[in-house]
C-alpha positions as CSV (number, residue, x, y, z in Angstrom):
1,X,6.8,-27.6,-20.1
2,X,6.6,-26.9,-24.0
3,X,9.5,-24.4,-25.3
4,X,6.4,-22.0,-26.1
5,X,4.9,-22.0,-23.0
6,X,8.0,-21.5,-21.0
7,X,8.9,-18.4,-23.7
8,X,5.4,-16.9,-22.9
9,X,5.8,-17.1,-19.3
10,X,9.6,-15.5,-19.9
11,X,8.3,-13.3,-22.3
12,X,5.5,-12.1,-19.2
13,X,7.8,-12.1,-16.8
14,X,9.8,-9.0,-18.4
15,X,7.3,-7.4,-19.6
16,X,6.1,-7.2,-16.0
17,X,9.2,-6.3,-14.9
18,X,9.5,-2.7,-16.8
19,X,6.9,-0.6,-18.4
20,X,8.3,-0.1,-21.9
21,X,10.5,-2.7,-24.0
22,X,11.8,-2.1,-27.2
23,X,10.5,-5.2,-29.5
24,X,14.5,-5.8,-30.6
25,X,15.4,-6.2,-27.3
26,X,12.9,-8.3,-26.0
27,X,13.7,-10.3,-29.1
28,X,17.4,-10.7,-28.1
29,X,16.7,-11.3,-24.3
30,X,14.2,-14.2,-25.3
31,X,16.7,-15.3,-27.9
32,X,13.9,-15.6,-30.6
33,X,12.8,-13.5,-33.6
34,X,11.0,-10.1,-34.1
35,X,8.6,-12.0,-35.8
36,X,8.0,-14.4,-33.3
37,X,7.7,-12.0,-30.4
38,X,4.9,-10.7,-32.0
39,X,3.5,-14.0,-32.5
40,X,4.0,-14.3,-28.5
41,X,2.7,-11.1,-28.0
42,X,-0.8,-12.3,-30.0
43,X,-1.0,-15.4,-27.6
44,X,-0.6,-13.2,-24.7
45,X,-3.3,-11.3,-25.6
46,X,-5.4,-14.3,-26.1
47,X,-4.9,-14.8,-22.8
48,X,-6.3,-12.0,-21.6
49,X,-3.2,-10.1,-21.0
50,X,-3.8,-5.9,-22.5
51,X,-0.3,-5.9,-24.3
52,X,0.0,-2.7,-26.2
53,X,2.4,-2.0,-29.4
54,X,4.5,1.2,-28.3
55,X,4.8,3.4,-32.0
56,X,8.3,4.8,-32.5
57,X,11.7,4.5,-34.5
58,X,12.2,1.1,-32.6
59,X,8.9,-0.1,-31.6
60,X,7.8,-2.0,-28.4
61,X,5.2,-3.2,-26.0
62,X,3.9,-1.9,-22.9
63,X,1.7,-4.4,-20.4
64,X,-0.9,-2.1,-19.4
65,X,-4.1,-2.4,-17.0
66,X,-6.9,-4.1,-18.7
67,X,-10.7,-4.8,-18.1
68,X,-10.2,-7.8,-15.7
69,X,-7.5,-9.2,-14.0
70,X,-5.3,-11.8,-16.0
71,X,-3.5,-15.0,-14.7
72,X,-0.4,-13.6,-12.8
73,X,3.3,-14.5,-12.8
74,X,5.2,-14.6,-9.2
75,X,8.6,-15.1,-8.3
76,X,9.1,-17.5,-4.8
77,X,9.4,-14.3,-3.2
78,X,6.6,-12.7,-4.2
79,X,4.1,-16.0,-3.6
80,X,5.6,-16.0,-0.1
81,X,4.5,-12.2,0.2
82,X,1.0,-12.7,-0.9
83,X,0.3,-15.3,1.1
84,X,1.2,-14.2,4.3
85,X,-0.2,-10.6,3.4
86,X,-3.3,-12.3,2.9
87,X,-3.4,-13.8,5.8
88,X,-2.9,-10.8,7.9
89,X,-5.3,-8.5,5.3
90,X,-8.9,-8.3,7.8
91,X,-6.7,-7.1,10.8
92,X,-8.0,-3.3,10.3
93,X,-10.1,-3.4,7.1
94,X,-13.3,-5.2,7.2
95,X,-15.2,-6.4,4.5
96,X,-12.5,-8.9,2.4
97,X,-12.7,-11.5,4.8
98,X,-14.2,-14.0,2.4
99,X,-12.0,-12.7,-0.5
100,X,-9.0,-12.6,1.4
101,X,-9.3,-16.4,2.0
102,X,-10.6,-17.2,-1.3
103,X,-7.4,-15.3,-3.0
104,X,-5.1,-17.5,-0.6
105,X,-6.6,-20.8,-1.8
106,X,-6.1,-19.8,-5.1
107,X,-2.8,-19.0,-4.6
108,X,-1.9,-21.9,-2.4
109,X,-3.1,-24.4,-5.2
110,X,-1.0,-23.4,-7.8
111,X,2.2,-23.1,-6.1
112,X,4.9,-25.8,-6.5
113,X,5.5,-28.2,-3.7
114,X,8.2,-26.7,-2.0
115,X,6.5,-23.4,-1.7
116,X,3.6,-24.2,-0.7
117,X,5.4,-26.1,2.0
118,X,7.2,-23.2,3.2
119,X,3.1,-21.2,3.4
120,X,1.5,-23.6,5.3
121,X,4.7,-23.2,7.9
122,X,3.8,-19.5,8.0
123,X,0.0,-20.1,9.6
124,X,0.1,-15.9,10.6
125,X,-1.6,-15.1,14.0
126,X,-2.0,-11.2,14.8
127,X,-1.5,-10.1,18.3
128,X,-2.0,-6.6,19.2
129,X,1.0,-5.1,20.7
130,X,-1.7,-3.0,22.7
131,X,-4.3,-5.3,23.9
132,X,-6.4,-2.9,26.3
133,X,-6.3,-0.7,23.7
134,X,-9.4,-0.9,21.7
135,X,-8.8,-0.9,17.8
136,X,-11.3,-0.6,15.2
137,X,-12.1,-1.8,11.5
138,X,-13.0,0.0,8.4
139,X,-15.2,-1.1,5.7
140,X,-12.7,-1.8,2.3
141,X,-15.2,-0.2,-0.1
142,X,-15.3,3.2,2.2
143,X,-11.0,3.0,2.4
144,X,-11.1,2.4,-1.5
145,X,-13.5,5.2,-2.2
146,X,-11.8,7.7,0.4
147,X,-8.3,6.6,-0.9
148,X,-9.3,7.6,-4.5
149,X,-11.1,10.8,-3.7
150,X,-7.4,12.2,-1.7
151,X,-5.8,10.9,-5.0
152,X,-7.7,12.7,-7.7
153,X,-8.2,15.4,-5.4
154,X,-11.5,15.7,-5.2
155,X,-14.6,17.1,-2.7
156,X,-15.6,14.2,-1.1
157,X,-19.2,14.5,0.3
158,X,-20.1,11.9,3.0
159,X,-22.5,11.0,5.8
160,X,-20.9,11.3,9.7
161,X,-21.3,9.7,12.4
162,X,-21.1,12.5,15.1
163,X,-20.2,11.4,18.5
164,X,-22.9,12.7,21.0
165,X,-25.3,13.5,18.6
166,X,-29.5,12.7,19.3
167,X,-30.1,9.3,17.9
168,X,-32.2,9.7,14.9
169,X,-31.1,13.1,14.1
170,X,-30.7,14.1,10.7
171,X,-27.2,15.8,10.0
172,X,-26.5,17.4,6.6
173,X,-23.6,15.7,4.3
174,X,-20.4,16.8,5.0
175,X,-18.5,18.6,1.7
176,X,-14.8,18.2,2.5
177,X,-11.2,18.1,0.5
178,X,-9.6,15.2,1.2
179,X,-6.1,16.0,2.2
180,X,-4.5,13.0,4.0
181,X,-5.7,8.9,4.8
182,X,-3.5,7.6,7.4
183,X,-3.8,5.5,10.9
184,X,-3.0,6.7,14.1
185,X,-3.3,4.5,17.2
186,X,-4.7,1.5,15.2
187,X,-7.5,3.8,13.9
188,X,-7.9,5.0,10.1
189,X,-8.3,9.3,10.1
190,X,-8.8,11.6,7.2
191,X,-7.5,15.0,7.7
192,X,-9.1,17.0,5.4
193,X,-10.7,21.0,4.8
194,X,-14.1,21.4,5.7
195,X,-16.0,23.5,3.2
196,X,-19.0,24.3,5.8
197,X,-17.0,24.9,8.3
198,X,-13.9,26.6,6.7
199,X,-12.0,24.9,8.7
200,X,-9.3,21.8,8.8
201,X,-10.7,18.5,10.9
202,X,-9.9,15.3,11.5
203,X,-12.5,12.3,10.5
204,X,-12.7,8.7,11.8
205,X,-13.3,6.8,8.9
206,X,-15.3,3.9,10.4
207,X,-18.1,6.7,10.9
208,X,-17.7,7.7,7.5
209,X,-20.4,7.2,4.7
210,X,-19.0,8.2,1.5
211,X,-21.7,9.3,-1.4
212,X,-21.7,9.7,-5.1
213,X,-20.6,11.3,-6.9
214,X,-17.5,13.2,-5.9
215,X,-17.9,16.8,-6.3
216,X,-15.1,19.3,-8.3
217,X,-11.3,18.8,-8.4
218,X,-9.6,21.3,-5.7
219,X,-6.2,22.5,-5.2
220,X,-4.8,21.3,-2.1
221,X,-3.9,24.0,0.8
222,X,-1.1,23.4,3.0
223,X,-1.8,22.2,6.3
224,X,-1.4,24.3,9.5
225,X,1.6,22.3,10.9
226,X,5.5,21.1,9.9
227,X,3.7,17.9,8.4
228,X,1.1,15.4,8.5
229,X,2.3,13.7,11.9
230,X,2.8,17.1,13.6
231,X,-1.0,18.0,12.8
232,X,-2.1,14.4,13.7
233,X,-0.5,14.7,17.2
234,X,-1.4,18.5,17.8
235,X,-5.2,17.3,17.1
236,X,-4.8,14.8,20.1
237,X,-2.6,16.7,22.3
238,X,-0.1,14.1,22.7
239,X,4.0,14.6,22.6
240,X,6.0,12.1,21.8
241,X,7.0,9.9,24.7
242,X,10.8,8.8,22.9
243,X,13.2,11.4,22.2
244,X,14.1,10.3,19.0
245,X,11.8,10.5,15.9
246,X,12.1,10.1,12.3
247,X,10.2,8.7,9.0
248,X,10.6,6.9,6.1
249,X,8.5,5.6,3.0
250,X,8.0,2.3,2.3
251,X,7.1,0.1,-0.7
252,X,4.0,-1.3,0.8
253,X,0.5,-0.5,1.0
254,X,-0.7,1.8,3.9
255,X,-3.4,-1.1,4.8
256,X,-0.6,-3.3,5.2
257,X,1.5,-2.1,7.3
258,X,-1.1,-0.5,9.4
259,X,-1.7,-3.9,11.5
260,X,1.5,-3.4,12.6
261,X,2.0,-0.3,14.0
262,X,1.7,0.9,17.5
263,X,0.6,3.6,19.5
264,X,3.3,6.2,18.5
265,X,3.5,5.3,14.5
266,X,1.6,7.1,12.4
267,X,1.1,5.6,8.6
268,X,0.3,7.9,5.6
269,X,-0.9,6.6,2.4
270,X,1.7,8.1,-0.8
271,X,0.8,5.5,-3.4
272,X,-1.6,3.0,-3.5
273,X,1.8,0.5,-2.8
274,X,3.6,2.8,-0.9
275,X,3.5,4.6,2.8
276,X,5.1,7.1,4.3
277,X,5.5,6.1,8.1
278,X,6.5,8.0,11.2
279,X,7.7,6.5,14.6
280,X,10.1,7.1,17.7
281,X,12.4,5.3,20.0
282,X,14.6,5.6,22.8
283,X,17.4,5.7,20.6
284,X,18.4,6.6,16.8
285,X,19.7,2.7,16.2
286,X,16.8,1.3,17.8
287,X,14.8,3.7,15.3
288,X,16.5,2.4,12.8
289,X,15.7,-1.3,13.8
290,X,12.1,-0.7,14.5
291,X,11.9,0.3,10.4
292,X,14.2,-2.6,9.3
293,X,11.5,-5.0,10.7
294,X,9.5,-4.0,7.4
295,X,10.5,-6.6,4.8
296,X,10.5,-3.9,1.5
297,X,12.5,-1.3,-0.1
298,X,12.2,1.8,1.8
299,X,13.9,5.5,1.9
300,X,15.0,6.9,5.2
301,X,13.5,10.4,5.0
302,X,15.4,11.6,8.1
303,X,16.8,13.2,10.2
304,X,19.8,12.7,9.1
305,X,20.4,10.6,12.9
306,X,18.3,8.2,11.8
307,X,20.1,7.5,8.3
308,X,23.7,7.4,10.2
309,X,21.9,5.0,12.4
310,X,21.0,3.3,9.7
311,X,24.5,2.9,8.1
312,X,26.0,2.1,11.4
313,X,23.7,-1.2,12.1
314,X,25.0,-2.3,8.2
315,X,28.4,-1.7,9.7
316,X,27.8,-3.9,12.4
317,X,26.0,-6.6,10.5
318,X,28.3,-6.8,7.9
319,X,31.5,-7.4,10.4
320,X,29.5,-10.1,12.3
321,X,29.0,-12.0,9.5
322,X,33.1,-12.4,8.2
């Protein structure tokens, strides 16, 4: 690899790695010249890649989100991740099959040897953890459209699907705010506030039609329970079969993790990368376990059980291994 090219793909790399970088520090970390950072900078953008000059006393760049989607840099990790997240991506969302696959080839044929070695060991076969339990897909572009409507907080109107209503009957759009996307016994809900009916409810999304466009922005009201997993359970008149019971947020796509959750976890879009999830065990450490099987960062919301749970597991681990 030329000394260029392996500067622009270190140059990417920590560009991708924080949102701002002063120029003079770039410059230093790359070894190199002001002057030629910006010359790096220019060939980056060549290459499709929306690098944008920061104004201020010291200057920088910031890679930003641009029209299409550039070549991308990943560490082994990350490769690893992708690849078996795309394996595992139609479990609940249907729609991407064709991209799914066609995003793993790509992947899979630019990876060196040894990782692509390590990929082709990880062939991923779901099995539902509840097998007479019937689970259902959602159509991406409804998730995506839903998902962005609870973000920017705005009235999403939408065809439904009412159970138990005459075939052929005509039903008026629904006009509701979209509070909260999450899965609940391997099924995508919305919770949101129903303007007709003045009223909260609880949506499946596979009967969901969204339509355009979105109506106003709203202010959100609070919902009639502790939080978003007491209301979910409430609306299906379950309790929780394990005395112990606590959440956490992790640094992973709702859509992700939602494959892997069982009957008693409920999974609660925050970001579009991150989750907050709530589940229950027999005991606080085997609480603690069940969330440790998620390969990301994640914060232990609580209760504070579940944290010293948490802590005493690391205690454990770290003796074995002297």
């Amino acid at each position: 690899m030329s000394e260029t090219s392996a500067r622009l793909l270190s140059l990417l790399s920590l560009l991708q790695a924080r949102r701002d970088w002063p120029g003079a520090l770039l410059a230093e970390r790359l070894e190199v010249s002001s002057r030629t950072v910006r010359r790096d900078v220019d060939r980056l953008r060549d290459l499709g890649y929306p690098v944008r000059a920061i104004k201020g006393p010291d200057g920088g760049y910031r890679l930003d989100a641009g029209a299409e989607l550039p070549p991308l840099l990943f560490d082994d990790d990350q490769a690893i991740a992708v690849a078996v997240a795309l394996q595992t991506a139609t479990t609940t969302v249907a729609g991407i099959e064709e991209g799914a696959l066609r995003a793993l080839a790509t992947v899979r044929q630019v990876m060196p040897a040894r990782l692509r070695q390590r990929v082709d060991a990880l062939q991923v076969t779901t099995i539902d953890r509840y097998p007479n339990r019937r689970r259902t897909t959602v159509d991406s572009n409804q998730l995506i459209a839903i998902g962005m409507a609870v973000r920017a907080q705005e009235i999403l109107r939408f065809d439904y699907q009412s159970p138990g209503a005459p075939e052929g009957e005509w039903l008026p759009p629904r006009k509701v705010e979209p509070h909260h996307l999450v899965t609940w016994g391997g099924r995508w809900y919305l919770i949101g506030w129903d303007l007709d009916r003045a009223d909260w409810r609880t949506f499946r999304v596979d009967r969901i039609t969204p339509k355009t466009p979105t109506g106003p922005r709203f202010t959100p009201r609070e919902l009639p329970a502790a939080d978003v997993a007491e209301y979910i359970a409430r609306q299906f008149k379950t309790k929780d079969q394990y005395p112990c019971r606590g959440e956490a947020v992790l640094q992973l796509p709702a859509d992700e993790v939602a494959p892997w959750s069982g009957q008693d976890t409920m999974v609660e879009e925050v970001t579009p990368t991150s989750c907050r999830v709530t589940m229950t065990a027999w005991s606080w450490v085997g609480l603690a376990s069940r969330f440790a099987m998620f390969e990301c960062d994640l914060e232990l919301v609580g209760p504070p059980e579940l944290i010293d749970a948490a802590h005493h597991i690391a205690a454990r681990f770290q003796e074995t291994s002297r």
